[in-house]
C-alpha positions as CSV (number, residue, x, y, z in Angstrom):
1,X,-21.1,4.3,-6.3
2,X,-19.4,1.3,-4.9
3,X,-16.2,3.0,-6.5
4,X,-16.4,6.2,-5.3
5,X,-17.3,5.4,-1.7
6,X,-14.1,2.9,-1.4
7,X,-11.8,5.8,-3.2
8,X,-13.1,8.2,-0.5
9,X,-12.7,5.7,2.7
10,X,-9.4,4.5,1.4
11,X,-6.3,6.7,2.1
12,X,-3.0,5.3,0.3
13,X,0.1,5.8,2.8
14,X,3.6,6.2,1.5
15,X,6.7,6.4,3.5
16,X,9.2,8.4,1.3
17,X,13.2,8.8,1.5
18,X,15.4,9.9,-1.2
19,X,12.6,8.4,-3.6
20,X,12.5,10.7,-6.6
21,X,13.6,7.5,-8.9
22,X,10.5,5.9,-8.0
23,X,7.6,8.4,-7.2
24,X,6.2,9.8,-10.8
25,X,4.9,6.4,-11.1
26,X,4.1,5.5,-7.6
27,X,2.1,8.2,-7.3
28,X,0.6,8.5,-11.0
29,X,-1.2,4.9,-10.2
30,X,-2.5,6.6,-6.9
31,X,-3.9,9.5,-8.6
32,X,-7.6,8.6,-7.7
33,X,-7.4,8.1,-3.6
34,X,-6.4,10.6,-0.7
35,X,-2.7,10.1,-0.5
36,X,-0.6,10.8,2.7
37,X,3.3,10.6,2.3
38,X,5.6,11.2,5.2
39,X,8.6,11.5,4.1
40,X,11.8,10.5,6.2
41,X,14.0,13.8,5.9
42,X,14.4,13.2,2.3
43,X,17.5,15.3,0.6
44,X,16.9,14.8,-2.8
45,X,14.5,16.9,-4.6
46,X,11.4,14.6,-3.4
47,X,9.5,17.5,-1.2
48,X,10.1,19.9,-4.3
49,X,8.6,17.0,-6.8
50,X,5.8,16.6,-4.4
51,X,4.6,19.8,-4.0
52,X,4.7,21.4,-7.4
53,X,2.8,18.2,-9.1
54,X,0.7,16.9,-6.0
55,X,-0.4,19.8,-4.2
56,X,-3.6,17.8,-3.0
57,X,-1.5,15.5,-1.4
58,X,-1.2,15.5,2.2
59,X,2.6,15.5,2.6
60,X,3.8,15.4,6.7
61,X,7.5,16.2,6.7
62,X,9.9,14.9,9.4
63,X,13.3,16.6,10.5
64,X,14.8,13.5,11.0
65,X,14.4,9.7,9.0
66,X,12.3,7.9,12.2
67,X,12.5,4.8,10.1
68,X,9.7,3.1,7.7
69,X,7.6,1.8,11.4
70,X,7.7,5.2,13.1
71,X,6.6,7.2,9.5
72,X,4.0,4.7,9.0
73,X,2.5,4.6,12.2
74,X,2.6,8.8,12.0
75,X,0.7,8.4,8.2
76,X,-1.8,5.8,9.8
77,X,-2.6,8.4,13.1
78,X,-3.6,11.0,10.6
79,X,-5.3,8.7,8.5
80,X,-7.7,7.7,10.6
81,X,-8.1,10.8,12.4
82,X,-9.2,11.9,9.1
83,X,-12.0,9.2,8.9
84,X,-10.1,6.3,6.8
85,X,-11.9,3.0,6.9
86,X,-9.3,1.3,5.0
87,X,-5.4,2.2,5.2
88,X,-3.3,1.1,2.2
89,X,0.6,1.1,2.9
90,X,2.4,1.2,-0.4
91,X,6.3,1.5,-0.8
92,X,7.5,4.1,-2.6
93,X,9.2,2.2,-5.2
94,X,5.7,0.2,-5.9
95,X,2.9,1.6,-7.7
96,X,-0.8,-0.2,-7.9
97,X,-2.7,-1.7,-11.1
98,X,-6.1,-0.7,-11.6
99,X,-8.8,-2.1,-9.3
100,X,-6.2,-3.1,-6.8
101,X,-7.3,-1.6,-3.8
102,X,-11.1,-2.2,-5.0
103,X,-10.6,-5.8,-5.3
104,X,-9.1,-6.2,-1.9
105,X,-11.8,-3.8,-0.4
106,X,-14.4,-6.0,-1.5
107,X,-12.7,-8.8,-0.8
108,X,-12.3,-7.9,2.9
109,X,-15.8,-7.4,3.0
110,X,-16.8,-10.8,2.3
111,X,-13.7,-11.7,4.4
112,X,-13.7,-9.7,7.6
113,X,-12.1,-12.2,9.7
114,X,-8.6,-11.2,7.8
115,X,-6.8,-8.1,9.4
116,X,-4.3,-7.6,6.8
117,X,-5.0,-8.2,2.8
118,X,-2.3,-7.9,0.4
119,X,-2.1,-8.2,-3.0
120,X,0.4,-10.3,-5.3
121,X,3.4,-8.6,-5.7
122,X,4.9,-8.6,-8.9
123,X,9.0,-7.5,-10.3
124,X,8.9,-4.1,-11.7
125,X,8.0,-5.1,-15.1
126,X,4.7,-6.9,-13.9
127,X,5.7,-10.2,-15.6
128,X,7.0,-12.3,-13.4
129,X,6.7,-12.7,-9.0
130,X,8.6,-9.7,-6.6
131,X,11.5,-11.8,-5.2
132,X,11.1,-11.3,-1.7
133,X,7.5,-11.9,-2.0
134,X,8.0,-15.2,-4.0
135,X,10.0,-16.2,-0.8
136,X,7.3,-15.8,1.1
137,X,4.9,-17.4,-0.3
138,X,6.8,-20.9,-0.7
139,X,4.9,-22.1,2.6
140,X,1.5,-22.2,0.4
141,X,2.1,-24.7,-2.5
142,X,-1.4,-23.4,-4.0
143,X,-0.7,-20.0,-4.0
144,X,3.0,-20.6,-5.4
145,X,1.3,-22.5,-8.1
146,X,-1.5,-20.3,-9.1
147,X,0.8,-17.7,-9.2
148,X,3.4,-19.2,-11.7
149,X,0.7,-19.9,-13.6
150,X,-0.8,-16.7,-13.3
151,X,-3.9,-18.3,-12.6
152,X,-5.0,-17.7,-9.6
153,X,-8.1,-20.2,-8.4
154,X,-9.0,-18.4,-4.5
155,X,-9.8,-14.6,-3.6
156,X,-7.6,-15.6,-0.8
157,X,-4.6,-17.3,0.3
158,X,-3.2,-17.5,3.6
159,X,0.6,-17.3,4.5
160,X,2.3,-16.4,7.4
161,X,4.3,-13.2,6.5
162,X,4.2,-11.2,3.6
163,X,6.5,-7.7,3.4
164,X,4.8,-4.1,4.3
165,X,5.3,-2.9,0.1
166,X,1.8,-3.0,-0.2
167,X,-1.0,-3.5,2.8
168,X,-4.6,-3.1,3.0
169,X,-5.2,-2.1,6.8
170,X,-9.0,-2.2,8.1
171,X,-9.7,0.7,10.8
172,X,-11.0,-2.0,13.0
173,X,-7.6,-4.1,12.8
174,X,-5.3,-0.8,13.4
175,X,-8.2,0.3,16.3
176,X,-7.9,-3.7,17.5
177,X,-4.0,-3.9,17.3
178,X,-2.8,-0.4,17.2
């Protein structure tokens, strides 16, 4: 039940542009959550992919690229208008493991003083630390550790920045912040 009810209060949010390469695994690992892509004016075949092997998902077209802020903060309106609780940005070019968004659901809960949870973001292969995330993270010797030992020892680590590829936003921090 737990599941279901965090799969139904969860909508995933992916800004698209030109992202064909990337999207028949982005959004295979989403398969399970109400998606939302606004996509930026793409002029590849992306709409085309989209609608003929995700009908169900809520695609918002724009007739010009307003930029990866402007689309998100469009997907995130629309999200929850439609009654999200949770708000999960994801690049196009990333996809999620199982249990991702679970985990950081339930982590949240026991955690509600956090506004934005991420998860560890790994290289495309899964084996080793994104780049740009590994940068990030260099200001929290534990969490660098952990993760070069993939083994991590909190639920949560704090750092001061980490990039937009893959957020978990709570309704009450985009109702608090906007």
């Amino acid at each position: 039940f737990i599941e279901i009810y965090h799969k139904m209060n969860c909508t995933i949010l992916v800004v698209t542009y030109n992202g064909l390469k990337w999207l028949p695994k982005c959004l295979k690992s989403c398969e399970a959550y109400n998606v939302i892509i606004v996509d930026n004016n793409s002029t590849d075949t992306t709409i085309q992919f989209i609608q003929e092997n995700y009908p169900s998902i809520t695609l918002i077209q724009q007739i010009e690229n307003l930029g990866f802020g402007a689309a998100n903060n469009i997907g995130i309106s629309y999200a929850l208008k439609n009654g999200a609780e949770y708000v999960f940005l994801l690049n196009q070019d990333a996809y999620l493991e199982t249990y991702t968004i679970e985990t950081l659901i339930n982590i949240h809960k026991e955690n509600r003083e956090y506004g934005i949870l991420s998860p560890i973001h790994l290289n495309s292969d899964g084996k080793n630390l994104d780049k740009n995330f590994a940068n990030y993270i260099k200001v929290n010797n534990t969490l660098l550790f952990d993760a070069l030992k993939h083994n991590f020892t909190k639920s949560i680590y704090e750092v001061p920045f980490v990039n937009a590829a893959a957020w978990l936003l709570p309704r009450r921090t985009l109702e608090d912040i906007g």
